[in-house]
C-alpha positions as CSV (number, residue, x, y, z in Angstrom):
1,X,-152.6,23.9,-109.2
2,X,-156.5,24.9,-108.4
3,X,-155.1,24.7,-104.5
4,X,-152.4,27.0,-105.0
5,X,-154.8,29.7,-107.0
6,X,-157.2,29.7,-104.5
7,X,-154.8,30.0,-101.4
8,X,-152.8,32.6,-103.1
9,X,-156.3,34.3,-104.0
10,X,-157.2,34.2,-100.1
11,X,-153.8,35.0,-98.7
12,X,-153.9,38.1,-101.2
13,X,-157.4,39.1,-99.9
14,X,-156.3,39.1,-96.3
15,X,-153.3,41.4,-97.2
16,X,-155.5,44.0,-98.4
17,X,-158.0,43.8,-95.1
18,X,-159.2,47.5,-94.5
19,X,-157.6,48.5,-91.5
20,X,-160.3,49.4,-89.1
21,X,-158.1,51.4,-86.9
22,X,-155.8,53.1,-89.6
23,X,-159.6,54.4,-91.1
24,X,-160.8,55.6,-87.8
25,X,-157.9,57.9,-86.8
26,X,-157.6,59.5,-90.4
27,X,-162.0,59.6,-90.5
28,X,-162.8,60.1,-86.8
29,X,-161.1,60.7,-84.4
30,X,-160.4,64.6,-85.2
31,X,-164.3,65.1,-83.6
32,X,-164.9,61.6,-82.0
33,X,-161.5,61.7,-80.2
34,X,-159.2,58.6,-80.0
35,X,-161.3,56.0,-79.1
36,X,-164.5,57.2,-80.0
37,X,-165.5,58.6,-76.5
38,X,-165.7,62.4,-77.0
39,X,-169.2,63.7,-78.4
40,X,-168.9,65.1,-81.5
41,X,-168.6,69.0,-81.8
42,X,-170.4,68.4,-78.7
43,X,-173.8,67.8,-80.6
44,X,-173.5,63.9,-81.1
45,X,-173.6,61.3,-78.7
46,X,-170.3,59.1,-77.3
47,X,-170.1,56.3,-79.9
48,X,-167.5,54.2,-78.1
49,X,-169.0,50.6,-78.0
50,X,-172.0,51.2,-80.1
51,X,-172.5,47.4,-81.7
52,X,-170.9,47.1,-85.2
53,X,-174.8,47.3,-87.0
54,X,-175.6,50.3,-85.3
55,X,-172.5,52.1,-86.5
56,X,-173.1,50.8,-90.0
57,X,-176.7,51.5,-89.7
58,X,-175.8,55.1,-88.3
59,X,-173.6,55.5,-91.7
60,X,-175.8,54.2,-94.3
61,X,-178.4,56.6,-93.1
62,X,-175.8,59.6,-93.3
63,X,-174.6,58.2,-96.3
64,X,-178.1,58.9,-97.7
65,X,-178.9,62.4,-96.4
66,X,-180.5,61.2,-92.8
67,X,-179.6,61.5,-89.3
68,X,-179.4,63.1,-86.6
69,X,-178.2,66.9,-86.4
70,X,-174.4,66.4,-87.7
71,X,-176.2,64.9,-91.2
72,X,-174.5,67.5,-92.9
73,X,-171.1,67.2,-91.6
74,X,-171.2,63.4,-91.5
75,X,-172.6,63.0,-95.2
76,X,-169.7,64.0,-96.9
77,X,-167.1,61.2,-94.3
78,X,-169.5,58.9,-94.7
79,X,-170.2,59.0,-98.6
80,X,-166.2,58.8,-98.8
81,X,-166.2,55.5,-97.0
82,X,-166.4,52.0,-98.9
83,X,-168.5,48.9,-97.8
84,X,-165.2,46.9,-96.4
85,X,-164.2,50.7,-94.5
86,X,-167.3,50.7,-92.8
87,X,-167.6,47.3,-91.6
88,X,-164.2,47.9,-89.9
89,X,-164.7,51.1,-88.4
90,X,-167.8,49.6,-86.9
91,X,-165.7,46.8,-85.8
92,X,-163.1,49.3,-84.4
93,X,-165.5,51.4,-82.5
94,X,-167.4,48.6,-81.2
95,X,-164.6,47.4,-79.1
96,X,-163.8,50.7,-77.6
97,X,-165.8,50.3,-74.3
């Protein structure tokens, strides 16, 4: 029985996976562009295979007010994001190249 619970508890979890993609084009890709390799209001650098801790590094400091010059655009995406949204954007846009 403890088997069961704890596959049914995993297979559940990977149903409800963030889609990393799905949260990019409804987040990003309006000012980044479809695969993350437009700048940004053309004030940001081209994101498009930044590695996955930079991007998540990049949004934590947004998150908290910090940044670079789109701070106050990006504070409000950012701060609407959750942990697992952010680990799979990063994902996403670290393997556009």
């Amino acid at each position: 029985m403890r088997k069961w619970l704890v596959l049914i508890v995993l297979f559940s979890t990977a149903l409800v996976a963030t889609d990393g993609e799905a949260v990019y084009k409804s987040k990003c890709a309006s000012c980044h562009g479809d695969r993350a390799s437009k700048s940004a209001l053309n004030k940001s650098q081209v994101i498009a295979g930044w590695d996955d801790q930079r991007i998540i590094q990049s949004i934590a400091d947004y998150k908290e007010g910090k940044g670079g010059p789109m701070k106050g655009i990006m504070k409000p995406i950012a701060t609407g994001l959750n942990d697992d949204d952010v680990k799979a954007v990063a994902k996403t846009i670290a393997s556009y190249k």
